[in-house]
BAFI-436970 format. One line per field, with one value per residue: residue number from 1; x, y, z of N, C-alpha, C in turn. Coordinates in nm, 2 decimals, padded with zeros to 4 digits. Layout:
residues N
pos <- NUM | ...;
n.x <- X | ...;
n.y <- Y | ...;
n.z <- Z | ...;
ca.x <- X | ...;
ca.y <- Y | ...;
ca.z <- Z | ...;
c.x <- X | ...;
c.y <- Y | ...;
c.z <- Z | ...;
END
This chain:
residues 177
pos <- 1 | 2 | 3 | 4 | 5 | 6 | 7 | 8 | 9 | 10 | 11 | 12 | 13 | 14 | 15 | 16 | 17 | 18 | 19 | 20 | 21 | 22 | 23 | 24 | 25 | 26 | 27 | 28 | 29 | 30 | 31 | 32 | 33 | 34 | 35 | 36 | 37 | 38 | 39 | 40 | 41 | 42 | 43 | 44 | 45 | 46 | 47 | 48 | 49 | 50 | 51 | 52 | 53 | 54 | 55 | 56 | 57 | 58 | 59 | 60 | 61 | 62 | 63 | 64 | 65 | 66 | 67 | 68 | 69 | 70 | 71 | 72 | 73 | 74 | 75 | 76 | 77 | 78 | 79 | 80 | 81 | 82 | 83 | 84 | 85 | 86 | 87 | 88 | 89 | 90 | 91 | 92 | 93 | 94 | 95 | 96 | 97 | 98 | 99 | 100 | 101 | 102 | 103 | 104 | 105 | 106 | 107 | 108 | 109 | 110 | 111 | 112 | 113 | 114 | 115 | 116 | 117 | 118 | 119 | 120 | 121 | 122 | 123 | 124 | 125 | 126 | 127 | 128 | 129 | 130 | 131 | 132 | 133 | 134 | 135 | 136 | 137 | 138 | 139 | 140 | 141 | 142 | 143 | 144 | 145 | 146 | 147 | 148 | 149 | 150 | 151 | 152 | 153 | 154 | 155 | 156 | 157 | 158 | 159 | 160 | 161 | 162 | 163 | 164 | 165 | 166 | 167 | 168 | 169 | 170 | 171 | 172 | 173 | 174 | 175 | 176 | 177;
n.x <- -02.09 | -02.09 | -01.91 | -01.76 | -01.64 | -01.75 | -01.88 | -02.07 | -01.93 | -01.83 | -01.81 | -01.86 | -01.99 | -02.15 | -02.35 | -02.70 | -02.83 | -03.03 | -03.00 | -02.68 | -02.69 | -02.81 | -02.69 | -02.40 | -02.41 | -02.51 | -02.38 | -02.31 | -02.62 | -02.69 | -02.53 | -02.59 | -02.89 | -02.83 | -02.73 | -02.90 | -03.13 | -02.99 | -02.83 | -03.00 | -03.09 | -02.89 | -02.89 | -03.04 | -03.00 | -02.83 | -02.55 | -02.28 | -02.24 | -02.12 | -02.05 | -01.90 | -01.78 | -01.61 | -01.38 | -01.18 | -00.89 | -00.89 | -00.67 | -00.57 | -00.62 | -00.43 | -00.48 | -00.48 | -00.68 | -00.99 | -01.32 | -01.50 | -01.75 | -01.71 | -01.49 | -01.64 | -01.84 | -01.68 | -01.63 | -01.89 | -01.91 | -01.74 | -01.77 | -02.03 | -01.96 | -01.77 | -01.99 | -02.18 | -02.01 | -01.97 | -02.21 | -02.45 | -02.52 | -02.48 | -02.27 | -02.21 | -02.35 | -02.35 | -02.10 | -01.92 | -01.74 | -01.49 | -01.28 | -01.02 | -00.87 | -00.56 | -00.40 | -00.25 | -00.54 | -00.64 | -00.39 | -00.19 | -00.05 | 00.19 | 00.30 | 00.22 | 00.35 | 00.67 | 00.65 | 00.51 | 00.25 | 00.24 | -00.04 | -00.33 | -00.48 | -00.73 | -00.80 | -00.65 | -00.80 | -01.06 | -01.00 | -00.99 | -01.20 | -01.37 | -01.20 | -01.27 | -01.56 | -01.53 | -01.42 | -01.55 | -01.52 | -01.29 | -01.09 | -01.01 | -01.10 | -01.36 | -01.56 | -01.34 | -01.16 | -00.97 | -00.72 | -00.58 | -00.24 | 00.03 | 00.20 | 00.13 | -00.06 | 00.03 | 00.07 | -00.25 | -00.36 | -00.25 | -00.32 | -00.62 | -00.66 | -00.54 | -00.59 | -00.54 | -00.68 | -00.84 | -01.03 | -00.99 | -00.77 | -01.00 | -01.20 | -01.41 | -01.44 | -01.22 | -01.15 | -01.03 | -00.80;
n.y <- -00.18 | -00.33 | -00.21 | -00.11 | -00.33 | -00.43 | -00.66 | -00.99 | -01.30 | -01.45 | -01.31 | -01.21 | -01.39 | -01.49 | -01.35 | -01.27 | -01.37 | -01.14 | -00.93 | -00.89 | -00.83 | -00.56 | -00.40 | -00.40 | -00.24 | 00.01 | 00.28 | 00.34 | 00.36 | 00.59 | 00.78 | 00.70 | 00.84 | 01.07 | 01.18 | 01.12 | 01.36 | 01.55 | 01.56 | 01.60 | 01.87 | 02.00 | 01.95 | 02.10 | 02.36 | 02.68 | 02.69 | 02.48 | 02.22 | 02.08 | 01.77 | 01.60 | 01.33 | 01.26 | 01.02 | 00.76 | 00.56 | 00.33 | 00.29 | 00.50 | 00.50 | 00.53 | 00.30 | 00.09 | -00.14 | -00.09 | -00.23 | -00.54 | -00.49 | -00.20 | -00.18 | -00.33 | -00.14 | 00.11 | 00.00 | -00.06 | 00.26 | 00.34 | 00.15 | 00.30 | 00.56 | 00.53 | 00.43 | 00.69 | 00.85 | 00.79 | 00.81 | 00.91 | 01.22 | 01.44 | 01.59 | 01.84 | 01.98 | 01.87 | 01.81 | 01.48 | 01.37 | 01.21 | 01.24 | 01.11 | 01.03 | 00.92 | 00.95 | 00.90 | 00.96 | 01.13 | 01.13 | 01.02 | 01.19 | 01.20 | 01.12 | 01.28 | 01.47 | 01.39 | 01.41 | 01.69 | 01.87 | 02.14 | 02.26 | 02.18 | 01.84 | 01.82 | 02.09 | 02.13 | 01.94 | 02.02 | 02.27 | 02.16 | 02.04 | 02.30 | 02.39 | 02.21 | 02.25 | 02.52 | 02.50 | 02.37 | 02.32 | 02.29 | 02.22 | 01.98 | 01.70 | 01.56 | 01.35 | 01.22 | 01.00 | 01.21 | 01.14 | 01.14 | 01.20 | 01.21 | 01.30 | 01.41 | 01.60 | 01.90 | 01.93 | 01.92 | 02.14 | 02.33 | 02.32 | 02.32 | 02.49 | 02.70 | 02.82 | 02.77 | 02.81 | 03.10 | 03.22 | 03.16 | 03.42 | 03.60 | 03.76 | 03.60 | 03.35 | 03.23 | 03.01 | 02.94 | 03.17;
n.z <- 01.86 | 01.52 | 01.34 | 01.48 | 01.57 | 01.78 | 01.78 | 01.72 | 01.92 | 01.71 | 01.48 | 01.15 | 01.05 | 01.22 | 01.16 | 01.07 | 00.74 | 00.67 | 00.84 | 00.75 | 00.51 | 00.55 | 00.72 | 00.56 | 00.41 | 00.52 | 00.51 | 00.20 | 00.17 | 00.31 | 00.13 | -00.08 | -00.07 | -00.02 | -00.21 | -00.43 | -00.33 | -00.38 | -00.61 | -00.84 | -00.82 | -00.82 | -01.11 | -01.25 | -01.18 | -01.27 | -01.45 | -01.44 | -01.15 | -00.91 | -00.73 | -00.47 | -00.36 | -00.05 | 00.09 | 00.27 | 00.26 | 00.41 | 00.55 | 00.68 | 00.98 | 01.29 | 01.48 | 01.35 | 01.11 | 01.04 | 01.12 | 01.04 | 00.90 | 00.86 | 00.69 | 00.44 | 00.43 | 00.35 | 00.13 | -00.03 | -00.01 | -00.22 | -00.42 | -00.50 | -00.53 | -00.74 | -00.96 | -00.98 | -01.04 | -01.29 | -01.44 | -01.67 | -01.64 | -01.76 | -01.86 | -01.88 | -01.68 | -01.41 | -01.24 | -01.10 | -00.85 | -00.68 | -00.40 | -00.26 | 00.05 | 00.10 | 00.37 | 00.71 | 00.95 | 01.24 | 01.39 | 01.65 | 01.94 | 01.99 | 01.74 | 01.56 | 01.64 | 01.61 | 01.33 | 01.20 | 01.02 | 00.81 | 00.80 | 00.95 | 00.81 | 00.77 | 00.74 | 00.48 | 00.34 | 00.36 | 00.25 | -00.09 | -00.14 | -00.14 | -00.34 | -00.56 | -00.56 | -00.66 | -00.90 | -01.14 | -01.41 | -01.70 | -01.57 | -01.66 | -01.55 | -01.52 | -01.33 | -01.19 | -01.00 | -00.73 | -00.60 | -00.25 | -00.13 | 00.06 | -00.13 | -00.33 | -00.20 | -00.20 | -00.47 | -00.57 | -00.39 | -00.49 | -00.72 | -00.71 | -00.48 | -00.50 | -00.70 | -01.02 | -01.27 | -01.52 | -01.37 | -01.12 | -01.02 | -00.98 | -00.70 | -00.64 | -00.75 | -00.56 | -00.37 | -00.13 | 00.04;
ca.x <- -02.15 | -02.03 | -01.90 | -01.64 | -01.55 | -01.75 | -02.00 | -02.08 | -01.82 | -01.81 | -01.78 | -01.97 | -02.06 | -02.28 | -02.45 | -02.81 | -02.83 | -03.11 | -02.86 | -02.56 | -02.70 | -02.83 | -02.53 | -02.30 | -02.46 | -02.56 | -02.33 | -02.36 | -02.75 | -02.68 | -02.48 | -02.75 | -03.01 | -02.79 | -02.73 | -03.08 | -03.21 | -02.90 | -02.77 | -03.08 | -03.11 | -02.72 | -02.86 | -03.13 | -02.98 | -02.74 | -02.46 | -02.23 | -02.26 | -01.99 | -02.09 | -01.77 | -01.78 | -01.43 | -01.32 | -01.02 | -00.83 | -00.91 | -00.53 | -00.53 | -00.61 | -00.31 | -00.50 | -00.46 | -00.78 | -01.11 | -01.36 | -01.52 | -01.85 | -01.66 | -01.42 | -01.76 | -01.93 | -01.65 | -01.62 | -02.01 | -01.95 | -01.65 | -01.87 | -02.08 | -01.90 | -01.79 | -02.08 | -02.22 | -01.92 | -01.95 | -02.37 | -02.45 | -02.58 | -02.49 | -02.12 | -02.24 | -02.49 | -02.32 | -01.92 | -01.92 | -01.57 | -01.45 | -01.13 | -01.00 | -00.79 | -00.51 | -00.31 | -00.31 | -00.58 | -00.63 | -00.27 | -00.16 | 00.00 | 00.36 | 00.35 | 00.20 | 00.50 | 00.74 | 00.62 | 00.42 | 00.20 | 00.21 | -00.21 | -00.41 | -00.53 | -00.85 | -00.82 | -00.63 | -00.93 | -01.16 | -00.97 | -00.96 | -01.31 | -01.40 | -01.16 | -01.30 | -01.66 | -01.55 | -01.36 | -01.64 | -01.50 | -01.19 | -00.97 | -01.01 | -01.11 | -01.49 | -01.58 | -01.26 | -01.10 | -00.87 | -00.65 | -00.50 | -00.14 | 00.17 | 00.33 | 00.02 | -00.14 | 00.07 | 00.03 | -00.38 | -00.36 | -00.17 | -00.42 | -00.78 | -00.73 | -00.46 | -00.61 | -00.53 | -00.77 | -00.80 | -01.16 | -00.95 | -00.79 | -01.16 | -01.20 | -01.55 | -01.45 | -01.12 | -01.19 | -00.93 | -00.69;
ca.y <- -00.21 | -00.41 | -00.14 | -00.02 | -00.44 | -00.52 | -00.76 | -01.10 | -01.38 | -01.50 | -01.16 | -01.15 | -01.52 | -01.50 | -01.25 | -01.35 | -01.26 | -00.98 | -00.85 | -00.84 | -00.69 | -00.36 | -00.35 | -00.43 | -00.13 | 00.10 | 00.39 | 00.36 | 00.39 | 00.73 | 00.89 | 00.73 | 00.90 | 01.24 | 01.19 | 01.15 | 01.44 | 01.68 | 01.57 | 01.62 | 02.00 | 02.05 | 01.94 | 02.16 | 02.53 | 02.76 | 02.62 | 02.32 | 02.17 | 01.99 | 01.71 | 01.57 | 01.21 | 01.24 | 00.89 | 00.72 | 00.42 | 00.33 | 00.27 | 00.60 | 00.51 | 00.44 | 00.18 | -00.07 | -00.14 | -00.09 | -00.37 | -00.61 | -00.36 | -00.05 | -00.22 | -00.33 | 00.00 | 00.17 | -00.09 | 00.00 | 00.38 | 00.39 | 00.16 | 00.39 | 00.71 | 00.51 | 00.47 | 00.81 | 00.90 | 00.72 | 00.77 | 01.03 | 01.29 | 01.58 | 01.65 | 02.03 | 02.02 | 01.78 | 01.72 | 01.41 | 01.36 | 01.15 | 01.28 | 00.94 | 01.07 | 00.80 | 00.96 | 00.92 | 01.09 | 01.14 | 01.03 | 01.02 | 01.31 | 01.18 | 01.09 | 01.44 | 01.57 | 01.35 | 01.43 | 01.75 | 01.91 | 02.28 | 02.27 | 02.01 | 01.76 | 01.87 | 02.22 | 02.08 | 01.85 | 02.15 | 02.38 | 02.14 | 02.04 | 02.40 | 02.41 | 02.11 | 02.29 | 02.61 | 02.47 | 02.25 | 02.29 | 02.36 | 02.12 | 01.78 | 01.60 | 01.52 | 01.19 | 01.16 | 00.97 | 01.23 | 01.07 | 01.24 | 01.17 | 01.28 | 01.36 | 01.46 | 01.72 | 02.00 | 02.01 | 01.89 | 02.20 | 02.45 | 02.34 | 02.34 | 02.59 | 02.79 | 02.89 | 02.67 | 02.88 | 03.22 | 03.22 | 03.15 | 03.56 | 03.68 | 03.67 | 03.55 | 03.19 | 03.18 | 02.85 | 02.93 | 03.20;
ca.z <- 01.73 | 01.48 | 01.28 | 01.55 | 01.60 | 01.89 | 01.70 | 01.76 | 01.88 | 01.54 | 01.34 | 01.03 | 01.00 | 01.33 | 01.15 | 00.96 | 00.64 | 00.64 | 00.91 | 00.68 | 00.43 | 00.59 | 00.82 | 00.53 | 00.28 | 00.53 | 00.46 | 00.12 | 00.16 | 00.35 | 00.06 | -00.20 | -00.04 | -00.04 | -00.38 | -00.48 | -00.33 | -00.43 | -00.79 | -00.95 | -00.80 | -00.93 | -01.24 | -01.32 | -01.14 | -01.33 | -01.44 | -01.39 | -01.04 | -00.84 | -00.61 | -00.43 | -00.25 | 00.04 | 00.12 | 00.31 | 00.19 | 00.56 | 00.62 | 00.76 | 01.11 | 01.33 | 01.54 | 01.21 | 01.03 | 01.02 | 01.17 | 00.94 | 00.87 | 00.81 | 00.53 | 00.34 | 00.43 | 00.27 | -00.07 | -00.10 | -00.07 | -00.34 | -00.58 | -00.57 | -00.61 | -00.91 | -01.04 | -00.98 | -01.16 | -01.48 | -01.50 | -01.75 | -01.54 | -01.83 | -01.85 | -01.91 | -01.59 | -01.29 | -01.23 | -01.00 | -00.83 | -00.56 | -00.32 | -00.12 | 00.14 | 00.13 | 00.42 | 00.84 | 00.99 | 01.40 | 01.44 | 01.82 | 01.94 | 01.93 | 01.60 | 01.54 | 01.71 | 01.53 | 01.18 | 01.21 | 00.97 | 00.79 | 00.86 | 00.99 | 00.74 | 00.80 | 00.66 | 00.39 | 00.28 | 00.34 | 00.12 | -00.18 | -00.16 | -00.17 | -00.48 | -00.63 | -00.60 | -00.76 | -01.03 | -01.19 | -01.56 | -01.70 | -01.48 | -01.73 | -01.45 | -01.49 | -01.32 | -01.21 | -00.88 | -00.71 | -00.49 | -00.15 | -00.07 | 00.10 | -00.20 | -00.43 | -00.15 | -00.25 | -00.60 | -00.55 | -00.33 | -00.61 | -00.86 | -00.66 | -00.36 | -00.52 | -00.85 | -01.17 | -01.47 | -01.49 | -01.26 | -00.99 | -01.00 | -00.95 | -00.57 | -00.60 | -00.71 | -00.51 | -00.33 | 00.01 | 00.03;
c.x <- -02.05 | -01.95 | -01.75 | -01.58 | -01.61 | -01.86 | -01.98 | -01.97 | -01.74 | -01.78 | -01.90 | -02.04 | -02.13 | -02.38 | -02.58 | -02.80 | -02.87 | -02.98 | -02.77 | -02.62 | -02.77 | -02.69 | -02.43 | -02.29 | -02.52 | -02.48 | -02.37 | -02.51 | -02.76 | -02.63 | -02.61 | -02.85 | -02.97 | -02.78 | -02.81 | -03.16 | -03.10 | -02.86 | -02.91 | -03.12 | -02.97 | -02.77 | -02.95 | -03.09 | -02.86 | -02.60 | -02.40 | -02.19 | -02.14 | -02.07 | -01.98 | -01.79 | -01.59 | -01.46 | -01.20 | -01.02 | -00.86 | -00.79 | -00.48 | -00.54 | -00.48 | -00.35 | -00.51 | -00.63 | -00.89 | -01.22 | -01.42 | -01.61 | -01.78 | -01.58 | -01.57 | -01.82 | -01.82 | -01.64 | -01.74 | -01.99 | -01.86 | -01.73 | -01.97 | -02.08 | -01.85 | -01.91 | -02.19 | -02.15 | -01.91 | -02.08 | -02.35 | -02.54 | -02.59 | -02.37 | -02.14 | -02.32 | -02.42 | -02.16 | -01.93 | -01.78 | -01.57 | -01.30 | -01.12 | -00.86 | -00.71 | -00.36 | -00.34 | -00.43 | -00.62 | -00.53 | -00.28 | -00.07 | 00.15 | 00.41 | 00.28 | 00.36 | 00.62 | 00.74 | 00.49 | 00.40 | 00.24 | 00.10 | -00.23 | -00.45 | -00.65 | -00.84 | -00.77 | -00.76 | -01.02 | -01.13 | -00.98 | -01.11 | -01.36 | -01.34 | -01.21 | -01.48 | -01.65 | -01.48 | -01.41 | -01.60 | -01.37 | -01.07 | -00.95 | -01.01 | -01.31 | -01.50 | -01.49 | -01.22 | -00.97 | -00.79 | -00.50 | -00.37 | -00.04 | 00.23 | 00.25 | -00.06 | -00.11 | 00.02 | -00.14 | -00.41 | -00.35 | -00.28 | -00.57 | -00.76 | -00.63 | -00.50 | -00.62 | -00.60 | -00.76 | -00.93 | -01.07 | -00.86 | -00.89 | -01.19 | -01.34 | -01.57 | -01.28 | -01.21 | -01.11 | -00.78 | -00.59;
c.y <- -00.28 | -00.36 | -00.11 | -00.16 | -00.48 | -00.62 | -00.90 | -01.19 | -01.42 | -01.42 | -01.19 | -01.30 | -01.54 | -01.42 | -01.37 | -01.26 | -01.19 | -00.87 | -00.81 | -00.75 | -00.52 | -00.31 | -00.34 | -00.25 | 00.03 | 00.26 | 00.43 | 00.39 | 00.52 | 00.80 | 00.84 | 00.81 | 01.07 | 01.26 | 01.22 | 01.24 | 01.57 | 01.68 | 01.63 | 01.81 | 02.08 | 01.97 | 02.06 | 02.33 | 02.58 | 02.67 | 02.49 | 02.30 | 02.08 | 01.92 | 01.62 | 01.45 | 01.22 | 01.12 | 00.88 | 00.63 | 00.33 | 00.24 | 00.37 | 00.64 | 00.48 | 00.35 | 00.07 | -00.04 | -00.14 | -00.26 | -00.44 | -00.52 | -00.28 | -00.11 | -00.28 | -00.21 | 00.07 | 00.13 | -00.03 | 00.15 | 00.42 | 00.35 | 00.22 | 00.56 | 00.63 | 00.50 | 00.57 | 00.92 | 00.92 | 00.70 | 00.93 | 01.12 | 01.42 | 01.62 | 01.82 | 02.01 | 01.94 | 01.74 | 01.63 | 01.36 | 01.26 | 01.21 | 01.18 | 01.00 | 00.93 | 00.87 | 00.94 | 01.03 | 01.01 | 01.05 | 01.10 | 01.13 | 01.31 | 01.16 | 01.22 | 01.56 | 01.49 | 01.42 | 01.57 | 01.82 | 02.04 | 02.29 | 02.14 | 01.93 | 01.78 | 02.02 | 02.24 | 02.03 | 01.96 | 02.24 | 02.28 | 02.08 | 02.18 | 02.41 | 02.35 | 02.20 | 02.44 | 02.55 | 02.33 | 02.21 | 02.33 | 02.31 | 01.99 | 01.74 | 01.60 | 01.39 | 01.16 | 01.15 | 01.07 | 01.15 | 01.15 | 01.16 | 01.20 | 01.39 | 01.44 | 01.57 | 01.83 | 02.05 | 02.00 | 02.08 | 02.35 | 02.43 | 02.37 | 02.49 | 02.68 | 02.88 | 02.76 | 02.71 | 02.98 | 03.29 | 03.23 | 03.35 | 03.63 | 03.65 | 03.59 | 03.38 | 03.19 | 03.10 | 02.90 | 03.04 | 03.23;
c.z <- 01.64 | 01.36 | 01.36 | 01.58 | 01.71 | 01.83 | 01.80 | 01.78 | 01.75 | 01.46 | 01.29 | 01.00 | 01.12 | 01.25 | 01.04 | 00.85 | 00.58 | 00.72 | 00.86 | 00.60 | 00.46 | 00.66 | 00.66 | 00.38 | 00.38 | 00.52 | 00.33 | 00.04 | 00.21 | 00.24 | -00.06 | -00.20 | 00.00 | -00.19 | -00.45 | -00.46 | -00.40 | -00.58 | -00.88 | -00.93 | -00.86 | -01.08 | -01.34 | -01.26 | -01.26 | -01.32 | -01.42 | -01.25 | -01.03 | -00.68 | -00.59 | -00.32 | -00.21 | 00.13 | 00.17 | 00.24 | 00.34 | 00.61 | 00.70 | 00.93 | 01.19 | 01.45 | 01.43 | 01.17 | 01.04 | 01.07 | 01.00 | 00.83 | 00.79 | 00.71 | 00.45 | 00.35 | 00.29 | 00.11 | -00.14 | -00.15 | -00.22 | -00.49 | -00.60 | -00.63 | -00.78 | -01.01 | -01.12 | -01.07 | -01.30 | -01.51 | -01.55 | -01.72 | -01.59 | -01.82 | -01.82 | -01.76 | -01.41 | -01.31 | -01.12 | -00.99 | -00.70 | -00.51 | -00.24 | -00.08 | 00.15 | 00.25 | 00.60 | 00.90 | 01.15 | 01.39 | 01.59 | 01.83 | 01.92 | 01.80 | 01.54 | 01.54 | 01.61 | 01.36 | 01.16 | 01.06 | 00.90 | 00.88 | 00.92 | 00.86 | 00.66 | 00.72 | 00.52 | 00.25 | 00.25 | 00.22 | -00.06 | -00.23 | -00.19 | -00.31 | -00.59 | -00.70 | -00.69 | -00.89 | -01.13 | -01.33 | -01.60 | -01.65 | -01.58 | -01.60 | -01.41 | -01.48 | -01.27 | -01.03 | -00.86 | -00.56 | -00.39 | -00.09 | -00.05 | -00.01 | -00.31 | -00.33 | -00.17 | -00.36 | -00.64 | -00.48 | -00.44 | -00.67 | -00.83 | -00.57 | -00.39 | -00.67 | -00.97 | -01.26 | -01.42 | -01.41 | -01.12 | -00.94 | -00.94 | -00.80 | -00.56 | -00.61 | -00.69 | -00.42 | -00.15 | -00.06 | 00.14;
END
């Protein structure tokens, strides 16, 4: 597929251009259409809702970069977590966030072993999206691009899946303990 790099001789200029454009938007048409049926149900239940778009920088493979597709797929899905971000959805009723993982993920095992982890990556991401969803208010960060990196997962970590307000004591919205 043309997505993973096996496309046409040509790349993306063989393509026709009904072709580009679905191929080039189709991710971003999957989260629109999650969006669309879920934001408006976090806008109208109890409370302030947390809907969380997780993204890479798609530098984080260690076979190099992404085919032609998947770097537009991902451009579409970021502009539109931006824009999902910055539409007035009810500050009080919907927190829209983006988490863009900007660090290796499925490294190769030697480079595993070279540079190993505490957790996986993976459980990481998990626990701070979980934090991100209990901690909908009260953080200053409505709307706001978090960004995952080496040196920012710790204290991303301390502040979502470790507590950070005084909700997070109560075990009912501890996020990961």
């Amino acid at each position: 597929s043309l997505l993973r790099g096996n496309g046409p001789p040509g790349g993306l200029l063989e393509m026709g251009t009904e072709d580009f454009a679905s191929a080039s938007s189709h991710l971003a048409a999957l989260h629109f259409a999650a969006a669309q049926q879920l934001i408006p149900r976090l806008q109208f239940s109890s409370g302030v809702g947390s809907y969380t778009f997780v993204t890479g920088d798609g530098g984080g493979h260690p076979e190099g970069r992404r085919s032609a597709l998947g770097e537009l797929n991902a451009h579409h899905v970021w502009g539109l977590s931006a824009a999902l971000r910055n539409e007035p959805l009810g500050k009080d009723r919907v927190n829209v966030r983006e988490l863009r993982v900007r660090m290796a993920v499925n490294r190769p095992e030697g480079e595993r072993a070279d540079d190993p982890r505490d957790r996986p990556l993976s459980e990481d991401v998990g626990a701070l999206c979980a934090g991100l969803a209990v901690h909908t208010t009260g953080m200053d960060d409505h709307g706001e691009l978090v960004e995952v990196t080496s040196e920012s997962l710790g204290p991303l970590l301390a502040r979502y899946a470790g507590g950070g307000d005084e909700d997070a004591v109560d075990p009912k919205h501890r996020a990961f303990d």
